[in-house]
BATI-909565 format. One record per residue (C-alpha): residue in three letters; x, y, z. Coordinates in nm, 2 decimals. Layout:
<pts>
(pt 'ala'; (X; Y; Z)) ...
</pts>
This chain:
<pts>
(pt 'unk'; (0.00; 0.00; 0.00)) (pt 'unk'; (0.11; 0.36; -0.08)) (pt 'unk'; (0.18; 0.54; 0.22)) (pt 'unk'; (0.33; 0.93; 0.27)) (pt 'unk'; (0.34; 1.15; 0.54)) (pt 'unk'; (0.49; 1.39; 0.28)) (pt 'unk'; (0.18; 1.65; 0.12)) (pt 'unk'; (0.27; 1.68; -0.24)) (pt 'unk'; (0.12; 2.06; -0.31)) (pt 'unk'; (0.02; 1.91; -0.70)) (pt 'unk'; (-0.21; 1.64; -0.62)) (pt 'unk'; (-0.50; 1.53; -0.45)) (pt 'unk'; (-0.47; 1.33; -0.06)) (pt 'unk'; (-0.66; 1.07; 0.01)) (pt 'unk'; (-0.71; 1.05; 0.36)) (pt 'unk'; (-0.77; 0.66; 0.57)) (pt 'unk'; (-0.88; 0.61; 0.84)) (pt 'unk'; (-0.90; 0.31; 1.03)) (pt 'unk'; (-1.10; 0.27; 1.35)) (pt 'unk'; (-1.13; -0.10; 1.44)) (pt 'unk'; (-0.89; -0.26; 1.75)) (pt 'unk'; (-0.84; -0.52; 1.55)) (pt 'unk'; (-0.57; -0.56; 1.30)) (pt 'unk'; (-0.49; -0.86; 1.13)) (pt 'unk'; (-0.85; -1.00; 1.12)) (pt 'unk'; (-1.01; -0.66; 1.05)) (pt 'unk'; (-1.27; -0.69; 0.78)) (pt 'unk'; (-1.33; -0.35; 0.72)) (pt 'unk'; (-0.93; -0.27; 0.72)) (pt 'unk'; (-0.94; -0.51; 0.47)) (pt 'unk'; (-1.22; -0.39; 0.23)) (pt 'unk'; (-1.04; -0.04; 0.33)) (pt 'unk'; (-0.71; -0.15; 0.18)) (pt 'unk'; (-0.89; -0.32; -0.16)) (pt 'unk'; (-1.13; 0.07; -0.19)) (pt 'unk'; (-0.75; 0.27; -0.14)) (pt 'unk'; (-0.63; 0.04; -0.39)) (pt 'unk'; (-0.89; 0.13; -0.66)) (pt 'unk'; (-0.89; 0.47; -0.62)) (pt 'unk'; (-0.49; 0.50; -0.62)) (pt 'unk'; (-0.53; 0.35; -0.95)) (pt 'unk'; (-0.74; 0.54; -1.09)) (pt 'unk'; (-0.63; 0.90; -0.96)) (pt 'unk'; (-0.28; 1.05; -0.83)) (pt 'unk'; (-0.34; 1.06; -0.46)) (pt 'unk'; (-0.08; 1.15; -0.20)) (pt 'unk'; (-0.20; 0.91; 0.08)) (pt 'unk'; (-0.17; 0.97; 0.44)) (pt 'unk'; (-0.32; 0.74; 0.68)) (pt 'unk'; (-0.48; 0.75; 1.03)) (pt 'unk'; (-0.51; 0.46; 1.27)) (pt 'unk'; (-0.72; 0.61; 1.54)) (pt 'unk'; (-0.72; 0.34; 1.75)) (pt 'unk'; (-0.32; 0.32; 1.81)) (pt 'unk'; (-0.26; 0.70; 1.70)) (pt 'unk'; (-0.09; 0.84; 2.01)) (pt 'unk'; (-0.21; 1.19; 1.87)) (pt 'unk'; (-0.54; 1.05; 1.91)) (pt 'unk'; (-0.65; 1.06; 2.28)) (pt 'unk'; (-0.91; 1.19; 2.53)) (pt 'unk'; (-0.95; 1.55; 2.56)) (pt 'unk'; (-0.93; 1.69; 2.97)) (pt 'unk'; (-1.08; 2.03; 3.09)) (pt 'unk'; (-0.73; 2.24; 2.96)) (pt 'unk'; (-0.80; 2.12; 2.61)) (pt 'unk'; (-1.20; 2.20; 2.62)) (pt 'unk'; (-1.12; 2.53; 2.76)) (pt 'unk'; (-0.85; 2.59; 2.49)) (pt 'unk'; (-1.06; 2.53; 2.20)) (pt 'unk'; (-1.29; 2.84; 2.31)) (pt 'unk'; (-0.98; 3.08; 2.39)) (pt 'unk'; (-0.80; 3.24; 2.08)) (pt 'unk'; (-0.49; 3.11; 2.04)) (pt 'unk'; (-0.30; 3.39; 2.15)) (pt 'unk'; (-0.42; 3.43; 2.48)) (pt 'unk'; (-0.43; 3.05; 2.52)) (pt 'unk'; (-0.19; 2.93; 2.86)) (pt 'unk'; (0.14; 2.71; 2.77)) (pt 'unk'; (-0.06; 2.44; 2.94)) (pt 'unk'; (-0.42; 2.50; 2.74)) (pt 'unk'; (-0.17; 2.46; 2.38)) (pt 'unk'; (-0.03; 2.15; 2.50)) (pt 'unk'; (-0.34; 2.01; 2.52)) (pt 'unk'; (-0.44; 2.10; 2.19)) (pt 'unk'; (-0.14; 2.01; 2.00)) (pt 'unk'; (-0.23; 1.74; 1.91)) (pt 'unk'; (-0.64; 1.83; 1.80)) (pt 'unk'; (-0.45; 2.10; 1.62)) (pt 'unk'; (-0.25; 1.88; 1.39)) (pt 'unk'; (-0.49; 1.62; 1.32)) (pt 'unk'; (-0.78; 1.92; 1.23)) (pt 'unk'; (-0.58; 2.07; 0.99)) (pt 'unk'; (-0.44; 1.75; 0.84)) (pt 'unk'; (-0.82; 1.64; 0.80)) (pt 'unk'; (-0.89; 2.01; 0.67)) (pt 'unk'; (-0.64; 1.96; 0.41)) (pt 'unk'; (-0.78; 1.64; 0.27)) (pt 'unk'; (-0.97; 1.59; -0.02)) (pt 'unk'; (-1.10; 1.22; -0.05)) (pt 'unk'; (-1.15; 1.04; 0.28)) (pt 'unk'; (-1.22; 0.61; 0.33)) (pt 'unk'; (-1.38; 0.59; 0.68)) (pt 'unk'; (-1.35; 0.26; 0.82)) (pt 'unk'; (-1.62; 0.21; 1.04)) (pt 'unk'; (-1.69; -0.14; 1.26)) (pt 'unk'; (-1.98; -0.09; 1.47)) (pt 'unk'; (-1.97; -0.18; 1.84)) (pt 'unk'; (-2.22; -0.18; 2.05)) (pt 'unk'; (-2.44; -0.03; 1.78)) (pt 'unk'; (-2.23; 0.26; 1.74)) (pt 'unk'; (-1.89; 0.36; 1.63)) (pt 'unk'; (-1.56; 0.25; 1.81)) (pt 'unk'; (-1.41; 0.48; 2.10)) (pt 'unk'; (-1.11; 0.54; 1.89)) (pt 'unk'; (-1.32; 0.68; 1.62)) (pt 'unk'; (-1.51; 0.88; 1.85)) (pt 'unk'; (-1.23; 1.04; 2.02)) (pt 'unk'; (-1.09; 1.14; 1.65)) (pt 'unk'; (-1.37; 1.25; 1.58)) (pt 'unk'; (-1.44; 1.53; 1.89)) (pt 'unk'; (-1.05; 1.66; 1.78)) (pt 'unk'; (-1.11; 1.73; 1.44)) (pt 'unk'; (-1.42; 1.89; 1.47)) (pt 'unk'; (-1.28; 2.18; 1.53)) (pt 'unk'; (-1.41; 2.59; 1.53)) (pt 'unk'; (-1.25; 2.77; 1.27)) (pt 'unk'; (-1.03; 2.49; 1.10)) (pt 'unk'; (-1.33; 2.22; 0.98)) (pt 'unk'; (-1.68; 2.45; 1.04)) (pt 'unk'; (-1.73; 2.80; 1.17)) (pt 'unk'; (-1.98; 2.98; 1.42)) (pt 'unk'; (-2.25; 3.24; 1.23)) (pt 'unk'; (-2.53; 3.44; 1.33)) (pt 'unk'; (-2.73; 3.13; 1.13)) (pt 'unk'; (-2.53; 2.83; 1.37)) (pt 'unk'; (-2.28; 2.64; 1.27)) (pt 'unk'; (-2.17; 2.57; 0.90)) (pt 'unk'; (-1.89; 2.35; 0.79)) (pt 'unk'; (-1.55; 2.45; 0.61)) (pt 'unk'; (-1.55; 2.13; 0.39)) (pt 'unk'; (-1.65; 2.16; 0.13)) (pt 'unk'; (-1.67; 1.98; -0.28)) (pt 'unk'; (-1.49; 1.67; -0.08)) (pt 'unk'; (-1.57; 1.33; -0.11)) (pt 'unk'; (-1.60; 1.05; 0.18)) (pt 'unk'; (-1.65; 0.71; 0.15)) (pt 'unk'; (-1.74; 0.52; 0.43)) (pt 'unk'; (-1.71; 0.15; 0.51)) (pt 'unk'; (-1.95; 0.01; 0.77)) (pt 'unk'; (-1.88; -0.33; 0.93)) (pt 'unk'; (-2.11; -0.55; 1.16)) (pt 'unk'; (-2.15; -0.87; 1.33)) (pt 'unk'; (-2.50; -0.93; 1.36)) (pt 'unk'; (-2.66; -0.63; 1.31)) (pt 'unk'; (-2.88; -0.53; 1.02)) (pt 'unk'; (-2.82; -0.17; 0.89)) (pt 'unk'; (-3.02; 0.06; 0.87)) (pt 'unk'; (-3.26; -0.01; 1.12)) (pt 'unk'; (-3.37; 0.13; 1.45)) (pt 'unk'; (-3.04; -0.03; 1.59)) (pt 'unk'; (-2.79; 0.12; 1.36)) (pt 'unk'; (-2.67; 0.42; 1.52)) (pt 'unk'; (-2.34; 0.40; 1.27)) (pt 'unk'; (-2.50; 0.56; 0.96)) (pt 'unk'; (-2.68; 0.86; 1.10)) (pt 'unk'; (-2.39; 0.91; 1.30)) (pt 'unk'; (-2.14; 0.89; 1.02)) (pt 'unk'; (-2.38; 1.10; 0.78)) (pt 'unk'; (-2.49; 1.40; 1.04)) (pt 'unk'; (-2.08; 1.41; 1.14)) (pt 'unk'; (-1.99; 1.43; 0.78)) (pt 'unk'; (-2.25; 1.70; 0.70)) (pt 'unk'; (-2.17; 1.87; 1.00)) (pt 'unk'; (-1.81; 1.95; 0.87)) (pt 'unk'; (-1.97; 2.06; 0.53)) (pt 'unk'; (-1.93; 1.71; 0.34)) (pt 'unk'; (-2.23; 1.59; 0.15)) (pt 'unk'; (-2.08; 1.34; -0.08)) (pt 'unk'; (-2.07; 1.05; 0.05)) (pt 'unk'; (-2.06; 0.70; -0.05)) (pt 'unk'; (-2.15; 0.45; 0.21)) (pt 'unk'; (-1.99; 0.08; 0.15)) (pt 'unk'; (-2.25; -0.17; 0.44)) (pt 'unk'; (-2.08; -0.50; 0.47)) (pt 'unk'; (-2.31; -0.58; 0.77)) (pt 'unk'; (-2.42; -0.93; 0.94)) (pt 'unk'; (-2.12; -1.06; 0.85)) (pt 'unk'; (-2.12; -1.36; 1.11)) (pt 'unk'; (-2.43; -1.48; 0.90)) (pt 'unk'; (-2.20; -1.52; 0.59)) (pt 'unk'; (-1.87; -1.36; 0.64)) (pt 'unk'; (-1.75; -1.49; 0.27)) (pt 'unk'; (-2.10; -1.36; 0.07)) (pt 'unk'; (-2.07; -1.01; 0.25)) (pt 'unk'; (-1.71; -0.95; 0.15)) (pt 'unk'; (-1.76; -1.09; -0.18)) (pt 'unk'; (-2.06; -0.84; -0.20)) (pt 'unk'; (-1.86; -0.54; -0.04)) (pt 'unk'; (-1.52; -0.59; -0.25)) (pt 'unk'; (-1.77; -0.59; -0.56)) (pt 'unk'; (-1.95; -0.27; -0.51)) (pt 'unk'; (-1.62; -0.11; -0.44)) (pt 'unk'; (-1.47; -0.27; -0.77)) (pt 'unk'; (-1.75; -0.09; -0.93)) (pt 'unk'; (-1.66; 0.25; -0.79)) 
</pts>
């Protein structure tokens, strides 16, 4: 897999990011790795990738960091920027994007803490939406998400699914409205037909 920590100024970045604890038996890192594939080949991405779960930049925010994001950043204590060091590089990195593969496994019905946590730091005033007189409006905009969703036994998009709408509000939130959402769900029913059925859709991508 193609991977750069290096922005190239002339092409497009593809931003991954994986959110399940699980590694080497991770279905949706795997359907993740065969979607980056495709659309590597067929557009010049710079590829950066995200693995919220292990991250160390990715962590729980405290009462310094929460009190930072509503203080301008000059007036902001030595402690209240330390805290948001890290928010502050993985906003702007997300900011900077263009294209975006979510990979989402559900637990417990909703999204993994990892995911969560990344979430809360790169939703940030002034860098992915802004404040107006009309509430808030997101900075992102003309992107494109994709978004893998993964589950053991539960169906989407029913009452129990709290992954899509989750995934979708988030996403609109920060001023993204095309998005592509990849369900590979129930896979303990039929782990082999759901894959099969996932890897296909995003072969016809």
């Amino acid at each position: 897999m193609k991977r750069s920590f290096q922005i190239n100024n002339k092409m497009k970045t593809l931003l991954r990011i994986d959110s399940s604890p699980r590694k080497q038996t991770s279905i949706s890192r795997q359907l993740a790795d065969v979607l980056q594939e495709k659309l590597e080949k067929s557009e010049q991405f710079s590829t950066l990738k995200r693995d919220v779960y292990y991250d160390e930049l990715v962590t729980l925010g405290n009462e310094d960091s929460v009190t930072a994001y509503f203080t301008p950043e000059d007036q902001q204590t030595s402690t209240q920027r330390e805290a948001v060091a890290s928010s502050n590089i993985l906003a702007s990195e997300f900011s900077k994007a263009d294209t975006y593969i979510f990979s989402v496994p559900m637990y417990n019905f909703g999204v993994t803490a990892g995911l969560k946590a990344y979430i809360d730091l790169i939703s940030r005033a002034g860098i992915s939406f802004k404040y107006t007189e009309n509430g808030p409006v997101g900075l992102l905009e003309n992107k494109k998400a994709y978004v893998i969703i993964t589950t053991g036994g539960t169906k989407l998009g029913t009452g129990v699914d709290h992954v899509t709408g989750y995934m979708k509000t988030f996403l609109n939130f920060l001023g993204i409205t095309d998005i592509e959402f990849i369900n590979s769900d129930q896979i303990m029913a039929d782990a082999e037909q759901v894959i099969a059925k996932a890897t296909e859709i995003i072969n016809n991508i």
